[in-house]
C-alpha positions as CSV (number, residue, x, y, z in Angstrom):
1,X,5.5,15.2,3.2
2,X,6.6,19.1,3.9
3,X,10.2,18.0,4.5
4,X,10.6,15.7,0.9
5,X,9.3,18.3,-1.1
6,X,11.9,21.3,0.2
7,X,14.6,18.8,0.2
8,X,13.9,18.2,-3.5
9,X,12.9,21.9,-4.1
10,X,16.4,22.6,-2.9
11,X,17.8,20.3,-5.7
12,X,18.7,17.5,-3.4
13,X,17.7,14.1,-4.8
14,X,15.4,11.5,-2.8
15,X,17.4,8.2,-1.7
16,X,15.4,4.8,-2.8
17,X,14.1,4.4,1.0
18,X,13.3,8.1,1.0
19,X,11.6,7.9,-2.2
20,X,9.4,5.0,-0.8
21,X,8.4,6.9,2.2
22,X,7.4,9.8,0.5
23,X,5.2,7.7,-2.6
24,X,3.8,5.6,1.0
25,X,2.7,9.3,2.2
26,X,1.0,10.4,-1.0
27,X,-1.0,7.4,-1.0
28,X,-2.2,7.7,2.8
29,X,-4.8,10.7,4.2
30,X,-2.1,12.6,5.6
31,X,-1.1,14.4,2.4
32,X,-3.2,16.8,1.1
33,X,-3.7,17.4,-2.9
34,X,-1.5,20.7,-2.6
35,X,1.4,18.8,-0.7
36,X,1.3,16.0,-3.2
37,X,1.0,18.9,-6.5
38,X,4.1,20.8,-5.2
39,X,5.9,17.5,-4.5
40,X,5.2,15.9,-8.2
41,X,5.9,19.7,-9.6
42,X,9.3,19.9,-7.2
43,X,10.4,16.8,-8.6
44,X,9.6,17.1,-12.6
45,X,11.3,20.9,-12.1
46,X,14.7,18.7,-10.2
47,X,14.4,15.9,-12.8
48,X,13.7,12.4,-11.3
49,X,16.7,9.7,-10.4
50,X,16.6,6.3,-11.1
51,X,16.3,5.9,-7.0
52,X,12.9,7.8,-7.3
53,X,11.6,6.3,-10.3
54,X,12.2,2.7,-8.9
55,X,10.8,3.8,-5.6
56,X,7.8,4.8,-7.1
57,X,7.0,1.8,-9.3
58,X,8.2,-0.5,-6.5
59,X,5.6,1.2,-4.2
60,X,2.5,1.1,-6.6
61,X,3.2,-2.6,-7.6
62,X,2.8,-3.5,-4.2
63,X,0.0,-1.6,-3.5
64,X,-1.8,-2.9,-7.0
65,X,-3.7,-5.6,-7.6
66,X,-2.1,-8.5,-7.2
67,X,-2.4,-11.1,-10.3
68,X,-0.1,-14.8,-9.9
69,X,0.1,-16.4,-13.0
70,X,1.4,-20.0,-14.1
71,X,2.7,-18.7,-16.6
72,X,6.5,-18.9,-16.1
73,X,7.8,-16.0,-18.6
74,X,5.6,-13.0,-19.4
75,X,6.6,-10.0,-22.1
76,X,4.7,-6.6,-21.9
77,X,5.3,-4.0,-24.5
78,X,3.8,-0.4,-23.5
79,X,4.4,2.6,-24.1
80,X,4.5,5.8,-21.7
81,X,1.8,7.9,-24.4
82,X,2.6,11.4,-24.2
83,X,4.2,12.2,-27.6
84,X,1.5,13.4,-29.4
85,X,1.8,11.8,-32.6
86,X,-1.7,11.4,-33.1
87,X,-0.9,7.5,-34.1
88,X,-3.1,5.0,-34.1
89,X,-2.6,2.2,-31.9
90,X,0.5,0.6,-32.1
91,X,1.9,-1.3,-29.5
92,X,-1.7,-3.0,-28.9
93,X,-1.6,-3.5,-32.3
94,X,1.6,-5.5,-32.2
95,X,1.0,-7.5,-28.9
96,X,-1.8,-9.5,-31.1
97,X,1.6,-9.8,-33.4
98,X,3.7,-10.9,-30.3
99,X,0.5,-13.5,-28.8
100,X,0.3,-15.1,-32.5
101,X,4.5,-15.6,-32.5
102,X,4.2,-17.1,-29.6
103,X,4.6,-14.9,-26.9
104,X,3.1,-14.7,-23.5
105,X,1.7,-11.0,-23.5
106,X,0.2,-9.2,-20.2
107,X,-0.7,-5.6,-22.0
108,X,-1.0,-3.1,-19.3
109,X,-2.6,-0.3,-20.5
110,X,-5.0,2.7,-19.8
111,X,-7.2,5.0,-21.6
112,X,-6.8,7.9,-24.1
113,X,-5.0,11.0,-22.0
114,X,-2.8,12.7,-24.4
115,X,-4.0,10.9,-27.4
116,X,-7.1,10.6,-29.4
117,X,-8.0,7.1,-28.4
118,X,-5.6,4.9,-25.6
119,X,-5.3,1.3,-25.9
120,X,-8.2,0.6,-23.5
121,X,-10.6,3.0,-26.2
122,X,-10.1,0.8,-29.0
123,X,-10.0,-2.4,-26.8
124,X,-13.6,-1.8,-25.7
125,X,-14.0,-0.8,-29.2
126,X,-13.6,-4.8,-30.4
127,X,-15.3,-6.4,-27.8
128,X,-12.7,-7.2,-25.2
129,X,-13.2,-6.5,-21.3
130,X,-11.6,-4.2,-19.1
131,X,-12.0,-6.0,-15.8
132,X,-10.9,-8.7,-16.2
133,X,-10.1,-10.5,-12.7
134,X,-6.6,-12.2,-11.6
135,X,-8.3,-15.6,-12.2
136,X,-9.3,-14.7,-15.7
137,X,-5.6,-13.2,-16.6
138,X,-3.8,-16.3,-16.1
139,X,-7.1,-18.3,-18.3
140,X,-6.0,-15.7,-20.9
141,X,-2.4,-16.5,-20.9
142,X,-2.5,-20.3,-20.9
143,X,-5.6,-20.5,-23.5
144,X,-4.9,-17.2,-26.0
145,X,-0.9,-16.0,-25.4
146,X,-2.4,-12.8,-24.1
147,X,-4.3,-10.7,-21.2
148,X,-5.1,-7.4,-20.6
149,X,-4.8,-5.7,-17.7
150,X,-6.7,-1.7,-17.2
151,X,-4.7,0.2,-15.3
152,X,-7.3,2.2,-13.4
153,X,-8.7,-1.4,-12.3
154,X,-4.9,-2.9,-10.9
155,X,-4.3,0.2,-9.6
156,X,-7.0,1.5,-7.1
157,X,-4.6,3.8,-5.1
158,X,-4.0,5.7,-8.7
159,X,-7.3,7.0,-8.5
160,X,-6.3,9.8,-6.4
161,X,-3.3,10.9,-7.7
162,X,-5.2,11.3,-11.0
163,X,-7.4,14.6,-10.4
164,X,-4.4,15.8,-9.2
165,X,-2.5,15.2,-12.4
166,X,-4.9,16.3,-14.8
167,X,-5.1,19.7,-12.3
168,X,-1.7,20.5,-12.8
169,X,-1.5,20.5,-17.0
170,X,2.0,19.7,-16.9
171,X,3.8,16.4,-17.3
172,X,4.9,14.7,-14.1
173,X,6.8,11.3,-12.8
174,X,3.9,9.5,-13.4
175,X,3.7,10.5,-17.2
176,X,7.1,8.1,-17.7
177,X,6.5,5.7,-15.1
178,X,3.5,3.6,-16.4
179,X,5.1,1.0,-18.5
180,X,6.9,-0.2,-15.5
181,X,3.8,-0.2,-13.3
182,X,3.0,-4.2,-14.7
183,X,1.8,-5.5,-11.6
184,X,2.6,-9.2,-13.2
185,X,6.4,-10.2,-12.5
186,X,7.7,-10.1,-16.0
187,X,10.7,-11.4,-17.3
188,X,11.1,-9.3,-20.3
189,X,9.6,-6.2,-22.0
190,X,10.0,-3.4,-24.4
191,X,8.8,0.4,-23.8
192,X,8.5,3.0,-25.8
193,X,8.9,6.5,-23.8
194,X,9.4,9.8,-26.0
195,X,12.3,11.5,-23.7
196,X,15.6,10.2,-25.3
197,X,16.7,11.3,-22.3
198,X,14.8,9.0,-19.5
199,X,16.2,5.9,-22.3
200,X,19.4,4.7,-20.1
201,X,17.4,5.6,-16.6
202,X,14.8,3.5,-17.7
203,X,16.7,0.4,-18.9
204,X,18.6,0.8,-15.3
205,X,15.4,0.9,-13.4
206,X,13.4,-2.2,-15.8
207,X,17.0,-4.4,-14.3
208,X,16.3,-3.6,-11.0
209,X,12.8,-4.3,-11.5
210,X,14.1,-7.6,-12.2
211,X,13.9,-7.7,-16.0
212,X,16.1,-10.1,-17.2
213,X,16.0,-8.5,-20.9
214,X,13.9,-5.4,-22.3
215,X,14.8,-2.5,-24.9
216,X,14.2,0.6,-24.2
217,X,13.3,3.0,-26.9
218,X,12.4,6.6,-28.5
219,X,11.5,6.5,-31.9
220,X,11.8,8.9,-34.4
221,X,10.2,12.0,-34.9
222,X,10.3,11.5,-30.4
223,X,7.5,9.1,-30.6
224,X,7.1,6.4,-27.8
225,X,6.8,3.8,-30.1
226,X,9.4,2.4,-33.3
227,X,9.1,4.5,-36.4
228,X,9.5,4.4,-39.9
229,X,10.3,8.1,-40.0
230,X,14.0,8.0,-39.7
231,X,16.2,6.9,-37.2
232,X,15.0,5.4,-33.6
233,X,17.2,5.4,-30.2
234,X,17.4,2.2,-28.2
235,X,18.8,0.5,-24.9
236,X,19.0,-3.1,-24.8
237,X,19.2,-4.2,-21.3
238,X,20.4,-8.0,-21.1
239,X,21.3,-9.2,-18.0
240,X,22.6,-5.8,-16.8
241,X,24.6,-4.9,-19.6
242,X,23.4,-1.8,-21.1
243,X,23.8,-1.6,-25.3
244,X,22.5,1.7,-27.0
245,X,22.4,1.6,-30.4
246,X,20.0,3.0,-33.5
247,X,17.7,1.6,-35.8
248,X,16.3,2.7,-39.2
249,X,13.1,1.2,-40.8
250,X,15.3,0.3,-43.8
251,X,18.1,-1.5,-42.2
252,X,15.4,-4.3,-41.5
253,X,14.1,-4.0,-44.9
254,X,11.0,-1.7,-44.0
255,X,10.3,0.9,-46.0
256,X,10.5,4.9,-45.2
257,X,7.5,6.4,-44.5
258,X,6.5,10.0,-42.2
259,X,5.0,10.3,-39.6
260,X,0.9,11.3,-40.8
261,X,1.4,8.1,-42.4
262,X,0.4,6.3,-39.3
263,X,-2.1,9.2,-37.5
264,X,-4.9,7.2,-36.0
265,X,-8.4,8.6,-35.0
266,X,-11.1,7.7,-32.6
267,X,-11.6,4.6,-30.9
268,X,-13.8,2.6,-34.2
269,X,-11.1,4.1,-36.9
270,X,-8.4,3.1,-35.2
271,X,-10.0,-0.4,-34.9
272,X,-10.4,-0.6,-38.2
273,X,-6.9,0.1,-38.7
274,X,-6.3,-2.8,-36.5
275,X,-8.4,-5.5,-38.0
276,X,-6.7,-4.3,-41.4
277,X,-2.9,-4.8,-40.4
278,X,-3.9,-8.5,-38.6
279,X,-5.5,-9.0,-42.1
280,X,-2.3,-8.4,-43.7
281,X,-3.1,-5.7,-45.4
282,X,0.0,-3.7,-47.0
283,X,0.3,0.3,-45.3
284,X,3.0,1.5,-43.6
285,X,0.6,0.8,-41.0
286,X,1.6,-3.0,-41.4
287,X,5.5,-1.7,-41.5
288,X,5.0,-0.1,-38.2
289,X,3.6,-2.9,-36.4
290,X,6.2,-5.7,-38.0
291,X,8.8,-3.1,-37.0
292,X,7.6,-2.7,-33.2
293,X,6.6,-6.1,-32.9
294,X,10.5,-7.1,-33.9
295,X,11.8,-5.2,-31.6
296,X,9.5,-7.2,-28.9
297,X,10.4,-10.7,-30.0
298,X,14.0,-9.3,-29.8
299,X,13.6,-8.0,-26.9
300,X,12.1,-11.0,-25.2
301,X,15.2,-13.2,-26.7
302,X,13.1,-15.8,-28.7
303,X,14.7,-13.8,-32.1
304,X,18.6,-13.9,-32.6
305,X,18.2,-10.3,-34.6
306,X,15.2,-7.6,-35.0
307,X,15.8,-8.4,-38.4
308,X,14.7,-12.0,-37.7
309,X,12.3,-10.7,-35.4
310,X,10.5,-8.8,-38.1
311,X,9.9,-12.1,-40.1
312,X,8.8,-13.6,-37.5
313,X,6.1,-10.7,-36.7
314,X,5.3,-11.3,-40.5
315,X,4.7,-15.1,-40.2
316,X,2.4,-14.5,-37.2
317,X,-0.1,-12.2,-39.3
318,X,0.2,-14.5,-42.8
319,X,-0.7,-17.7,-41.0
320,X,-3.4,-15.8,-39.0
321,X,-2.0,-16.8,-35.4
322,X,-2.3,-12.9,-34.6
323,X,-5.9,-12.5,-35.8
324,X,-7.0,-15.5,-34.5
325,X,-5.4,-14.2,-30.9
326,X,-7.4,-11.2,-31.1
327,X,-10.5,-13.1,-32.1
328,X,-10.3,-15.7,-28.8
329,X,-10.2,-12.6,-26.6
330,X,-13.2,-11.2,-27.9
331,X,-14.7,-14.3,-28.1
332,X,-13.6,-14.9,-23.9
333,X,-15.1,-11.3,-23.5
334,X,-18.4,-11.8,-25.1
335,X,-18.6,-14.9,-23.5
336,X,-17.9,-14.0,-19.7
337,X,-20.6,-10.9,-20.6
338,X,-23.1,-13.3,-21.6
339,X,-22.4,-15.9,-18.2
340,X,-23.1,-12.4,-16.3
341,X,-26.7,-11.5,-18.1
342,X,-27.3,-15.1,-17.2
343,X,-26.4,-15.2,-13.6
């Protein structure tokens, strides 16, 4: 480990097969927590390459949990957290959105770190499990549009990389790499990361993740999800071709709203919030979950425009297909809870 982290303490970048050795030796015992602190530090202070970042996520993904599905095209939408917008919770919000238009949604998520409440908080929140098994993600796909997978629970290995995180206080690889972390084979997805300047290096590494479409995108006001604050930044990657280009609320005929519009809270407000959006209840809360959700049917090809995209997110919560998405997981959750009291 000594020898990667003053290589990339001397400035020199880690090749992809150097990359993977050095990610292989975090995750063993030979690596101690200091070694694997001044690597994460060395490389954050360098700035990491697409060759490291697709190292990395190739590494965990095949030390994760391992979930087939029979489900032949899968969407995720996730964002990397970390802009401290205090929102509530948008892109779980919107993959009801997605699961009711039709999508097949596996959201990979975690809980709060940066935020007030993470995806997982307001999750457990409405009844849904966290653990769920392989078995029961691919149940969840064919019979609701949508599963949910914990990170902490497909990731195992993670667990010790964690306390080493939260020691150092300072944002590492790992704070931009989680989106990409799906352990499912996906064949599209959008994330949400709130560097502008990880947008291209993203989109490059979701293509050779095998991604056959995704967008990449920083919205504005640098939040890791689309705003309807001003102008958002965004990478469409389709089949290798790379297309940045910006979005405003209004040119999909959203309307403007800031920022503390959209501030969430703890794990039951933010629920609320959610219930009252897949009710169809008018907020800018609403416009920033038909915006987001959009850009997902966008970017998983099944809307010509995010424009088209956007009534399509709207048709999902008037005809109830997104509430009654979030309902059947519940309903799976509570169900598989009361088969264990049972047992």
């Amino acid at each position: 480990m000594r020898r990667f982290i003053d290589s990339v303490r001397a400035g020199t970048s880690l090749t992809y097969s150097e990359m993977r050795e050095a990610t292989n030796a975090m995750f063993s015992n030979d690596s101690n927590d200091i070694e694997i602190a001044d690597f994460l530090l060395a490389l954050s202070t360098k700035g990491e390459t697409i060759d490291e970042i697709a190292a990395l996520v190739e590494v965990l993904k095949e030390n994760a949990t391992q979930i087939p599905t029979s489900t032949s095209h899968v969407f995720d939408n996730c964002g990397t957290g970390g802009d401290g917008s205090q929102s509530f919770n948008i892109s779980t919000t919107s993959s009801f959105v997605l699961a009711g238009a039709g999508l097949k949604v596996a959201k990979h998520g975690n809980r709060s770190i940066s935020s007030r409440t993470g995806s997982a908080d307001v999750l457990e929140e409405l009844g849904i499990s966290l653990d769920f098994q392989p078995r029961e993600v691919d149940e969840l796909l064919k019979q609701t549009n949508i599963a949910f997978l914990f990170a902490p629970h497909v990731h195992p290995k993670m667990k010790k990389i964690q306390g080493i995180r939260k020691s150092l206080g300072k944002p590492t690889i790992f704070n931009i790499i989680g989106p990409l972390t799906n352990p499912i084979s996906l064949t599209s997805q959008l994330v949400g990361i709130y560097r502008q300047d990880k947008l291209m290096d993203l989109a490059a590494v979701l293509h050779r993740l095998g991604r056959k479409r995704a967008i990449v995108l920083t919205g504005a006001g640098g939040m890791d999800e689309a705003s309807l604050a001003g102008d958002n930044r965004l990478v469409l990657m389709n089949e290798g071709d790379f297309i940045p280009f910006t979005l405003n609320a209004q040119d999909v005929g959203l309307s403007y709203a800031p920022l503390e519009d959209i501030r969430g809270g703890e794990a039951q407000e933010n629920a609320y919030i959610l219930k009252n959006v897949l009710h169809g209840e008018p907020s800018p809360y609403l416009d920033t979950v038909l915006l987001n959700a959009g850009i997902g049917l966008f970017a998983a090809g099944v809307a010509s425009t995010i424009q088209e995209g956007v009534h399509q997110a709207r048709k999902s919560i008037q005809t109830g297909r997104a509430l009654s998405a979030m309902e059947s997981v519940v309903a799976y959750s509570q169900n598989r809870i009361h088969q264990e009291v049972n047992t």
